[in-house]
N, C-alpha and C positions, 0 to 999 in steps of 0.2 A: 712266128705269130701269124694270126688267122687273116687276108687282106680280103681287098674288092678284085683281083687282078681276074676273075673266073665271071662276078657278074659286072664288070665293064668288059667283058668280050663281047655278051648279049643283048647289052642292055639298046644298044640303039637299034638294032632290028624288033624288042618284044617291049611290051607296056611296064612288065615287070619282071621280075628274076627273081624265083621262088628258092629258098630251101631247105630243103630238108634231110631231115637225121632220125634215128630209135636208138631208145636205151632199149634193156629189157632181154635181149635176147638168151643169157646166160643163166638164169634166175631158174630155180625146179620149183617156182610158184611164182602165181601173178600172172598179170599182164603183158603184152609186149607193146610200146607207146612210142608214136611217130607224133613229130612236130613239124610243121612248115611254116614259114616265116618269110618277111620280104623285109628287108631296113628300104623306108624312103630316105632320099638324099640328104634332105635337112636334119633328119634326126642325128640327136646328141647320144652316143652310146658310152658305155664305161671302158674306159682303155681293158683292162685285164678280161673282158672277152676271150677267149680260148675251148680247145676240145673243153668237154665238161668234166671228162678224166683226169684232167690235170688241176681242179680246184676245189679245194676243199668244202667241204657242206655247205659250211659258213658261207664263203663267197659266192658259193655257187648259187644260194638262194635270197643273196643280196643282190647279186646281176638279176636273176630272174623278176624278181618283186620289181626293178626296175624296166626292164625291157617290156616284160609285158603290158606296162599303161603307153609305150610308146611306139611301138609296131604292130602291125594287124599280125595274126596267127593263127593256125588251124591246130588239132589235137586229131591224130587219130587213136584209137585205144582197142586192141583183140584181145579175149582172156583167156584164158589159161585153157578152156575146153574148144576154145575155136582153134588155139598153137596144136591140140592133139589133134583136130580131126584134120586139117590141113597141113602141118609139118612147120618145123618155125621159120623159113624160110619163104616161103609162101604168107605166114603170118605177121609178117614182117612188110612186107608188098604190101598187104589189105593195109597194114597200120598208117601206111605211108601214103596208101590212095587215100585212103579216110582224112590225110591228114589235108593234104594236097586240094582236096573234094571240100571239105568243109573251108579253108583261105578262099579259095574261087570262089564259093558262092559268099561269102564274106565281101569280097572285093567288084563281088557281080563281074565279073571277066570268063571268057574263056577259054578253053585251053589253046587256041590259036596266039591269046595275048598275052602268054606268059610263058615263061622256060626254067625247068625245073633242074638244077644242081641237088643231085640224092648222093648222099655217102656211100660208098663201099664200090664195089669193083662189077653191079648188076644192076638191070632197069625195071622197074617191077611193072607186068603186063598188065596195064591200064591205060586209056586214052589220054587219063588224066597227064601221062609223059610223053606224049606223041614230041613234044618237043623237049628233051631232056639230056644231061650228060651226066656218068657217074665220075664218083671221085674219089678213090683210093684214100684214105684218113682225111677226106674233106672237112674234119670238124678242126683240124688242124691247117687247113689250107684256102677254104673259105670262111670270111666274116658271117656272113647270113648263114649257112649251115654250121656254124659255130653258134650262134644265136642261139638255133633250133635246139640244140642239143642238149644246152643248158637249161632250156624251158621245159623240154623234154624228163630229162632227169631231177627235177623237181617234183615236176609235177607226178611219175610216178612212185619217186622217194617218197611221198607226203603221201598218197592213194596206199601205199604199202602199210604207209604208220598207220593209214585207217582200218585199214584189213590187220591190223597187227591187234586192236583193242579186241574182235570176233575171235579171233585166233592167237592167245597171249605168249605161245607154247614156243611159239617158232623163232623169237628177235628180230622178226621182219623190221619193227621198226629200227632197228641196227643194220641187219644184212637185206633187206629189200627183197627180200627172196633166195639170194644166193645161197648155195651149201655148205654155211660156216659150220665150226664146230656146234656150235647153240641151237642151229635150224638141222640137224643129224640127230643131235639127243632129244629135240622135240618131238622129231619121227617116231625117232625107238620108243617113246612112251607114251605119245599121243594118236603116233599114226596119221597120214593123210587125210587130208580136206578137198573139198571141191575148188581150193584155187589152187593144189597142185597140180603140177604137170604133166600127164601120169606117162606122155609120149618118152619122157623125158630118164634115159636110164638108171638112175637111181631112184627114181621114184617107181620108176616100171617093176626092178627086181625087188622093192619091196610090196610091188603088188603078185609078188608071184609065192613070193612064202608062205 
């Protein structure tokens, strides 16, 4: 389970200890969506906290409705035509700065007063982590980017069902974008929309036939 052992290493050199995480990455539509987050001391969270991977729908958007009236947090969000012109890697970074960028000014601090925990094994080339560490399945190993995660995944679970009512073809609201059987035969009969992915190789070689 997820602890504090990563933000009480920083905590008494910086104001606060951000972190953050993105769903999104894997999806041949949509978004890709960065959360940052900070738990202050006194706050009461729900024990079952965890990567957001490991919780089903249900709980996962019983934690979120709750955490979110009780910690400050930022949203970053890049779409589907910014992941093509940039590479999702990169658009993953923007999601993370955006996310990082909008807490701080939230919080009016910056980026001197705070120290950013981002998941995954890279730092994305923004000021906004002039003070930062990565973390290898951090959503798994920090509490606060375990937070993020789940706020995270909600929030673009729910953004998907909205893009799912414009576009009924695909079961986003089921698959969120990803390449299930149901979002494949929506393709074959419907064809590509502007929130596919088109960098994205299944979507590319049906842009090619």
């Amino acid at each position: 389970m997820p602890d504090l052992s990563y933000e009480q290493k920083h905590s008494s050199k910086f104001k606060y200890v951000i972190g953050v995480d993105e769903v999104g990455r894997g999806p041949w539509a949509g978004p890709v969506v960065a959360c940052a987050c900070v738990l202050p001391e006194d706050v009461d969270l729900p024990d079952a906290i965890t990567d957001s991977k490991k919780l089903t729908d249900k709980k996962r958007k019983v934690i979120s409705d709750e955490i979110i009236h009780k910690i400050p947090y930022g949203l970053g969000v890049v779409s589907a035509q910014e992941i093509d012109d940039l590479n999702i890697l990169q658009a993953t970074f923007l999601a993370m700065h955006k996310a990082v960028k909008e807490l701080a000014t939230k919080l009016d601090i910056t980026n001197d007063e705070y120290f950013v925990l981002v998941d995954g094994n890279k730092l994305p080339p923004y000021d906004e982590f002039k003070n930062s560490e990565s973390i290898v399945k951090g959503d798994s190993i920090s509490l606060t980017i375990a937070a993020g995660s789940i706020i995270a995944k909600v929030y673009r679970d729910e953004l998907m069902a909205e893009y799912a009512k414009q576009h009924p073809h695909y079961a986003w609201e089921k698959n969120a974008g990803y390449g299930t059987k149901a979002h494949q035969e929506g393709l074959a009969t419907h064809g590509i929309t502007e929130l596919h992915r088109k960098s994205f190789k299944p979507i590319a070689a049906l842009l090619q036939k």
